[in-house]
VOBA-1610 file (N, C-alpha, C; in pm, whole numbers, padded with zeros to 5 digits, always signed):
BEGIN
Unk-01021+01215+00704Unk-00902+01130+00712Unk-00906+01052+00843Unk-00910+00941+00834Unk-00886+00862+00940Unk-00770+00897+01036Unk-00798+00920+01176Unk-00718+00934+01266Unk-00612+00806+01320Unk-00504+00883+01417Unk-00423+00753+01455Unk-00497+00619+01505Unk-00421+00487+01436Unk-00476+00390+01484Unk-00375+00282+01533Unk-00447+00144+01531Unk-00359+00088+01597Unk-00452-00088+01576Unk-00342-00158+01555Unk-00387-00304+01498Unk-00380-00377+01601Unk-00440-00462+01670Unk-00400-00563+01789Unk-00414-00696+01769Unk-00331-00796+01845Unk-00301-00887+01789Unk-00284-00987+01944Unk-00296-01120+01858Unk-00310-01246+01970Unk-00295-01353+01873Unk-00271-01470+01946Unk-00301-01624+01916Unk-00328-01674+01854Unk-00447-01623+01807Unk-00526-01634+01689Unk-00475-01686+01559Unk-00511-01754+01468Unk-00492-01776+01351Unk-00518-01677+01283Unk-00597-01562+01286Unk-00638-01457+01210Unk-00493-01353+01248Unk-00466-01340+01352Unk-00354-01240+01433Unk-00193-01302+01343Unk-00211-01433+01351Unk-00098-01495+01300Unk-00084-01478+01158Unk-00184-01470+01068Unk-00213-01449+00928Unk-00169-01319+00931Unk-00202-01198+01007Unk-00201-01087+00977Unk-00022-01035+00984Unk+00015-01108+01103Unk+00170-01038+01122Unk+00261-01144+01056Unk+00228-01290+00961Unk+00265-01281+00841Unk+00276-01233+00716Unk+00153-01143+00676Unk+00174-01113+00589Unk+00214-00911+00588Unk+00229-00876+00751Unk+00291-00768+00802Unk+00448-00719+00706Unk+00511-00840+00692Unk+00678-00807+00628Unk+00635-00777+00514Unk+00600-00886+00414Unk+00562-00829+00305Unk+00518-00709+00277Unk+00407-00637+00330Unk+00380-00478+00293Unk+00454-00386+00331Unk+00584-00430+00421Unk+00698-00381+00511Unk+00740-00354+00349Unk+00816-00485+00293Unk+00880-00483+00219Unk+00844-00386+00065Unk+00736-00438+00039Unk+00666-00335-00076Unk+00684-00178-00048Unk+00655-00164+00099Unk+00600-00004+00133Unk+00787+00012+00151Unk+00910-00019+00160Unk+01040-00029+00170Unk+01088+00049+00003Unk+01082-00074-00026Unk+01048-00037-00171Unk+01010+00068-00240Unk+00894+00135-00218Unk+00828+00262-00278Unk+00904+00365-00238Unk+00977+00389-00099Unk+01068+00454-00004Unk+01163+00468-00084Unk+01261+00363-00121Unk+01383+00393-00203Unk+01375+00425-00334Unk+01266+00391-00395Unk+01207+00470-00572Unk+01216+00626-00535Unk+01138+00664-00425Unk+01125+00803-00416Unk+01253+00852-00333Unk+01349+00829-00299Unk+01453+00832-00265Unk+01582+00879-00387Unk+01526+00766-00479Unk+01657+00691-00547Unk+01598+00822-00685Unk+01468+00874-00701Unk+01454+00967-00807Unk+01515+01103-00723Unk+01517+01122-00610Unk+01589+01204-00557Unk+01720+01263-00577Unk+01779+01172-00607Unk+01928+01153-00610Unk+01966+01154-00802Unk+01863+01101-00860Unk+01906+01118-01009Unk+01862+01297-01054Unk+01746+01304-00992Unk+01744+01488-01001Unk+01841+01553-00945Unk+01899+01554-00864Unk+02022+01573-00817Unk+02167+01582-00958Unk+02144+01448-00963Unk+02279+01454-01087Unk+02187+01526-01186Unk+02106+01537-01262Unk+02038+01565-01320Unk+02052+01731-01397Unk+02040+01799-01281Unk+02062+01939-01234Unk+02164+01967-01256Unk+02278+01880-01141Unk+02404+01926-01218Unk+02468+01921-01311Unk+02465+01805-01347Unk+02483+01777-01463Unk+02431+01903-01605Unk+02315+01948-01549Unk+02278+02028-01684Unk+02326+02163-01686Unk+02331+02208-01534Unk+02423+02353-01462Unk+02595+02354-01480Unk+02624+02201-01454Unk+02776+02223-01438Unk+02880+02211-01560Unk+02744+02087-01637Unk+02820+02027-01776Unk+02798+02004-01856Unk+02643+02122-01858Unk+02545+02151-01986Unk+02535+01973-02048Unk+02517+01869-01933Unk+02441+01745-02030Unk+02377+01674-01907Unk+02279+01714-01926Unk+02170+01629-01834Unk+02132+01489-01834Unk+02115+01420-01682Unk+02092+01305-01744Unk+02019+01264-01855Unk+02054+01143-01942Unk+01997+01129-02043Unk+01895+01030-02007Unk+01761+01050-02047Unk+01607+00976-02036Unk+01583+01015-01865Unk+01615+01099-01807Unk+01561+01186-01704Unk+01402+01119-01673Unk+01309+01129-01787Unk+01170+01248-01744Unk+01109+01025-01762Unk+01210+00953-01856Unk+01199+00765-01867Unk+01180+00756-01750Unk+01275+00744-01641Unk+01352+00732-01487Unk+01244+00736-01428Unk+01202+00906-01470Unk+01071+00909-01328Unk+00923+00870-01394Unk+00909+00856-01485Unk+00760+00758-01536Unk+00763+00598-01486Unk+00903+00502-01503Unk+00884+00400-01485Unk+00929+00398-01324Unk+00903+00468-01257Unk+00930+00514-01096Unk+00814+00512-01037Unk+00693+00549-01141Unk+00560+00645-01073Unk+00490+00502-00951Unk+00473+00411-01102Unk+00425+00317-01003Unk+00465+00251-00878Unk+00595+00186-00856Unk+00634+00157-00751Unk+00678+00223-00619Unk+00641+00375-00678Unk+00633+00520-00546Unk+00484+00522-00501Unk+00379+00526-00611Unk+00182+00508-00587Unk+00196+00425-00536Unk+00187+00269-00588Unk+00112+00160-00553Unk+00173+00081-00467Unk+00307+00055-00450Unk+00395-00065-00363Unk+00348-00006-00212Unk+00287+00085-00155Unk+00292+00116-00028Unk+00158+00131-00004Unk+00017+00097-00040Unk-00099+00070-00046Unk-00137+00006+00055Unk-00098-00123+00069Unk-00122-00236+00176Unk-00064-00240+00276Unk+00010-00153+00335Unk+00095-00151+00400Unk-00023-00057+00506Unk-00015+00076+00360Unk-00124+00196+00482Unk-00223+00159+00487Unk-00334+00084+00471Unk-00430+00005+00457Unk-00430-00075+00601Unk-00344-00152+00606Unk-00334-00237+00727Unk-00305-00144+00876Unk-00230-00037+00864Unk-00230+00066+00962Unk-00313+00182+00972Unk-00411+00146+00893Unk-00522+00260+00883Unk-00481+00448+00821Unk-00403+00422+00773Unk-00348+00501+00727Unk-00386+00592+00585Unk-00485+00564+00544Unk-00536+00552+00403Unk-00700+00653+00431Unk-00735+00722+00324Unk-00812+00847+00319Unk-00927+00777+00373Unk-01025+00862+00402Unk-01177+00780+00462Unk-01227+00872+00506Unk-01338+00899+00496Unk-01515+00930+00571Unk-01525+00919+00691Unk-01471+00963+00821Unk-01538+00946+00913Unk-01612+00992+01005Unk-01721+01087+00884Unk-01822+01160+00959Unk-01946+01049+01047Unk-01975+00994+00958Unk-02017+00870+00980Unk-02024+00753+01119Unk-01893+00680+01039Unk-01861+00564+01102Unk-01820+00623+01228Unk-01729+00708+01282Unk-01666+00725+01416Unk-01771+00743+01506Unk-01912+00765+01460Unk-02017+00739+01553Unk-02083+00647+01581Unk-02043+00548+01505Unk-02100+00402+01520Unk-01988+00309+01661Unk-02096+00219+01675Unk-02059+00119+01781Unk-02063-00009+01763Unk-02017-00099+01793Unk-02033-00217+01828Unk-02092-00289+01694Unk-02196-00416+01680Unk-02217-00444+01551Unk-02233-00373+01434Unk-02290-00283+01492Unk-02330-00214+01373Unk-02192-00130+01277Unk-02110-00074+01380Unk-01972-00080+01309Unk-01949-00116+01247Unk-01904-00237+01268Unk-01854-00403+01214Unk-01952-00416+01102Unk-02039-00396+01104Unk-02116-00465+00976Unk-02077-00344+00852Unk-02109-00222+00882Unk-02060-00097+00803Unk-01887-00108+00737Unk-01835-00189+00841Unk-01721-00158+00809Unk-01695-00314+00635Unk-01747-00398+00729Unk-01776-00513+00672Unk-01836-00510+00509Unk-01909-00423+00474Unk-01974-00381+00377Unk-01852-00297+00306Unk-01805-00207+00320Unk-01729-00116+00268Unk-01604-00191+00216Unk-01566-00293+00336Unk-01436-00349+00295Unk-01441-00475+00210Unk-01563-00541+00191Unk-01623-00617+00074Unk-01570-00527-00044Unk-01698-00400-00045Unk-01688-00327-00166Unk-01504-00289-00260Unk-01506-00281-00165Unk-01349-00248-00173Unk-01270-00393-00290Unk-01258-00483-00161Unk-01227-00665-00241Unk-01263-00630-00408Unk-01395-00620-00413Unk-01452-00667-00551Unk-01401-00555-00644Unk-01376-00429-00608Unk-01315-00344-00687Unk-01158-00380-00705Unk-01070-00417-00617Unk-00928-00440-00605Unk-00872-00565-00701Unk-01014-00657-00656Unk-01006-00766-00735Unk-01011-00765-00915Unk-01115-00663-00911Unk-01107-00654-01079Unk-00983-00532-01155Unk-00950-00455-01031Unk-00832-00404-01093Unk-00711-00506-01093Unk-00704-00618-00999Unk-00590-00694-01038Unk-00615-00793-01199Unk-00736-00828-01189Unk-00759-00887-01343Unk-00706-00800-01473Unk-00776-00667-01435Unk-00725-00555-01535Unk-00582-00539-01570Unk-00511-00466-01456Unk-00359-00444-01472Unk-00275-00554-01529Unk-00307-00695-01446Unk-00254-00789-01510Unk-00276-00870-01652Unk-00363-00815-01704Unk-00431-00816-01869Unk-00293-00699-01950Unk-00297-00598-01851Unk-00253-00479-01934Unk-00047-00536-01932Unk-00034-00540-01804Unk+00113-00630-01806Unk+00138-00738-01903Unk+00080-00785-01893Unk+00083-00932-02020Unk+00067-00899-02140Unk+00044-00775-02171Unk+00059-00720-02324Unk+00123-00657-02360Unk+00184-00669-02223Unk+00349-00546-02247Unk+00479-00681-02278Unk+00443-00792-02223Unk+00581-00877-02160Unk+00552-00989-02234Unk+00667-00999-02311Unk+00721-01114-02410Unk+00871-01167-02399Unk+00830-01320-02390Unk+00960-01369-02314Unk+01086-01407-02424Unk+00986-01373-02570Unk+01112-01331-02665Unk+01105-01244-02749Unk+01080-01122-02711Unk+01143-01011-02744Unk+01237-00913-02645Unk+01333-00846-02703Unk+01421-00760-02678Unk+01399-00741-02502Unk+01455-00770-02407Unk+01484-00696-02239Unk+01290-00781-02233Unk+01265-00867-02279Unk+01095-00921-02241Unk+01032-00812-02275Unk+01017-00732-02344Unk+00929-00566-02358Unk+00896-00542-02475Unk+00704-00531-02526Unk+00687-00538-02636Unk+00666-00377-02652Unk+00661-00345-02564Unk+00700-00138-02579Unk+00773-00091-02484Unk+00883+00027-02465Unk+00957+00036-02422Unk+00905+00181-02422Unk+00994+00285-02295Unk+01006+00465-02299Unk+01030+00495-02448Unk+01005+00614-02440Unk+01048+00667-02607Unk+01210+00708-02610Unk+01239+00773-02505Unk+01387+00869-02488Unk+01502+00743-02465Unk+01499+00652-02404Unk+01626+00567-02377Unk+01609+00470-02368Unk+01446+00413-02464Unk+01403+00267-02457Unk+01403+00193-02334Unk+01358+00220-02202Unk+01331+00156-02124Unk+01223+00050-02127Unk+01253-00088-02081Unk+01136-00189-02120Unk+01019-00122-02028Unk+00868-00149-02041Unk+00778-00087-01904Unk+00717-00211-01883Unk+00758-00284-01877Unk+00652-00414-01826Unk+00727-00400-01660Unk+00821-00386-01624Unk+00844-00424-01477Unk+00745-00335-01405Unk+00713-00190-01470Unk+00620-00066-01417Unk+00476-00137-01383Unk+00419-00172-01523Unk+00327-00259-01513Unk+00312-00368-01421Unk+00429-00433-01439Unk+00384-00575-01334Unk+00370-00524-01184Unk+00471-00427-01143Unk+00405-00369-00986Unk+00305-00365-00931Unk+00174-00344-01047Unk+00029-00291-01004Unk-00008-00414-00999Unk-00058-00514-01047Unk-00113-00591-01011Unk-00046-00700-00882Unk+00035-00703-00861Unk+00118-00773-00741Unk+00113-00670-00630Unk+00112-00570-00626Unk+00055-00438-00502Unk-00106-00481-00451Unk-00172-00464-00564Unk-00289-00470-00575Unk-00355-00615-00518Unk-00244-00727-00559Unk-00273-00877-00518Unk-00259-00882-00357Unk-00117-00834-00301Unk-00138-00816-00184Unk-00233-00752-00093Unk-00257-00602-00203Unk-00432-00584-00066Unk-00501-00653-00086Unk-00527-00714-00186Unk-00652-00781-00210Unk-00661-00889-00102Unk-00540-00968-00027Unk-00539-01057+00069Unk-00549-00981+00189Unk-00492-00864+00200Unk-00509-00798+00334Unk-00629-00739+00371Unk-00731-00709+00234Unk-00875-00718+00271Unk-00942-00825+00293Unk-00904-00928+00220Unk-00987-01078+00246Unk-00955-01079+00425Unk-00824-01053+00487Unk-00816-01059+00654Unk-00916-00990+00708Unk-00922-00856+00647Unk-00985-00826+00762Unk-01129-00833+00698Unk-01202-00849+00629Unk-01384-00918+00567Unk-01359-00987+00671Unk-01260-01107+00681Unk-01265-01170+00811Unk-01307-01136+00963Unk-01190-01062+00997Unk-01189-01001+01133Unk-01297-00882+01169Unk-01395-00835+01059Unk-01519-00801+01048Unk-01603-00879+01093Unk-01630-00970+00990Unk-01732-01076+01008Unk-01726-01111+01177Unk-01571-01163+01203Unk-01581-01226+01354Unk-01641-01135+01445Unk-01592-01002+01445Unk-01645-00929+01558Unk-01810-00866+01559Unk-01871-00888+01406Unk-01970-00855+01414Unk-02080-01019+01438Unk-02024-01116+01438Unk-02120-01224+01468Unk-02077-01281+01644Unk-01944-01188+01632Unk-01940-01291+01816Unk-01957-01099+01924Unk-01993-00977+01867Unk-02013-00857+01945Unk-01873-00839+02004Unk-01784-00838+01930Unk-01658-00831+02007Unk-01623-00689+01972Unk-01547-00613+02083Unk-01535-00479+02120Unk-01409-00406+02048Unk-01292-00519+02040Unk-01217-00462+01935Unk-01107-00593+01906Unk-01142-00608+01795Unk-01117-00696+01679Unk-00951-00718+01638Unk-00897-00840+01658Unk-00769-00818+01623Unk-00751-00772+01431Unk-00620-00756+01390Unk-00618-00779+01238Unk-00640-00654+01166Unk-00717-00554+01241Unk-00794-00470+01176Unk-00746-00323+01250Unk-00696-00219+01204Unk-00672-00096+01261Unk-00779-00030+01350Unk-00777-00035+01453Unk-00844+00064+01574Unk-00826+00195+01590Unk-00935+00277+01576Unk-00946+00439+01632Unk-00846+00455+01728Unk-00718+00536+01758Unk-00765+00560+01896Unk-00812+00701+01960Unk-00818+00670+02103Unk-00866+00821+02141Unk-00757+00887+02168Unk-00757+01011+02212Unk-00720+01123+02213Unk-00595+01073+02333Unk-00650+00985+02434Unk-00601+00981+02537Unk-00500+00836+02567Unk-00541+00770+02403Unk-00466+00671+02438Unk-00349+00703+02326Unk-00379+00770+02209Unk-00338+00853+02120Unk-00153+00901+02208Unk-00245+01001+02338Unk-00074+01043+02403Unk-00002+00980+02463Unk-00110+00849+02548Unk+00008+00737+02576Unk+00128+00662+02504Unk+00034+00658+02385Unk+00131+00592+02297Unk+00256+00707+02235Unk+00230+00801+02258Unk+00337+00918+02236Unk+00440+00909+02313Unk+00419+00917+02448Unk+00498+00910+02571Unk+00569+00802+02569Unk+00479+00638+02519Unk+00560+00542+02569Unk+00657+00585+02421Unk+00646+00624+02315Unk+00731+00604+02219Unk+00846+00704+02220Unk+00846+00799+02303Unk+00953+00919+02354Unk+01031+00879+02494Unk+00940+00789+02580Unk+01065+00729+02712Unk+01103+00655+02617Unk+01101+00547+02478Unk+01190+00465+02460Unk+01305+00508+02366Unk+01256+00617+02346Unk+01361+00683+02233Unk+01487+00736+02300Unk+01438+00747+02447Unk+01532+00799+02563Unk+01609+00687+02601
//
């Protein structure tokens, strides 16, 4: 698992690209927060409802299927951009300088071309759910309380669209640091050490003070 990191930023048109499109995965990864929140609170009635007044919510098990996705996928790009996201780093944390960059560069290609064809996919699979004249736009719906599922569907590929740009940044901010030897790269989440790791602890506990 990738350790704490940290994104840095400047002037740059690449820096400027990046903490534009920063809100947006704010907003998505916001989003996934209150799904898993908001199923919180219907298990809640849920329960009681079935303890207090023997009638449980009705389409319960609907609720949390057309939930799944926008709890998985809306918060992807978000941990992605903060390095936050599973990884290998038996490897790479021993690498340096270009050669990093080029490793990293490679992986986060690989990545693009996979993300990319899952957005072709999902959005094949959405569009065979969503008809703009039938019933709520939904050419299949939950079984228990007829919920339409195309909104479930459409999440994934618009999650998926956004990493797909937040990898195209940093292929970028790869490329730059591995053709100009630059030491640490804006755009792109940074290791840190151990020692800068507690600074940033400290400064984030005097300000909490």
């Amino acid at each position: 698992m990738a350790g704490q990191s940290t994104v840095l930023s400047d002037s740059s048109w690449l820096s400027r690209m990046d903490r534009a499109l920063e809100p947006v995965e704010r907003f998505f990864a916001f989003i996934s927060g209150f799904c898993a929140f908001a199923l919180m609170f219907l298990a809640v009635v849920s329960v009681t409802g079935r303890n207090g007044f023997n009638e449980p919510l009705p389409g319960y098990v609907d609720w949390i299927e057309s939930a799944m996705p926008f709890i998985a996928i809306l918060g992807v790009s978000y941990v992605l951009r903060n390095g936050g996201h599973i990884r290998m780093d038996i490897l790479v944390s021993h690498l340096k300088g270009r050669l990093l960059w080029l490793v990293e560069f490679i992986t986060t290609f690989g990545v693009l071309i996979l993300i990319l064809a899952l957005v072709w996919g999902t959005w094949a699979h959405f569009d065979r759910s969503f008809d703009w004249n039938a019933p709520n736009f939904s050419r299949d719906s939950s079984i228990d309380i007829g919920l339409p599922i195309w909104p479930s569907k459409l999440v994934v590929p618009a999650a998926f669209a956004v990493m797909a740009l937040r990898l195209v940044l940093q292929l970028v901010a790869y490329g730059w640091a591995f053709v100009l030897g630059l030491d640490r790269p804006v755009a792109v989440p940074l290791i840190q050490t151990v020692a800068e790791q507690a600074a940033a602890e400290a400064d984030q506990m005097m300000g909490q003070d």
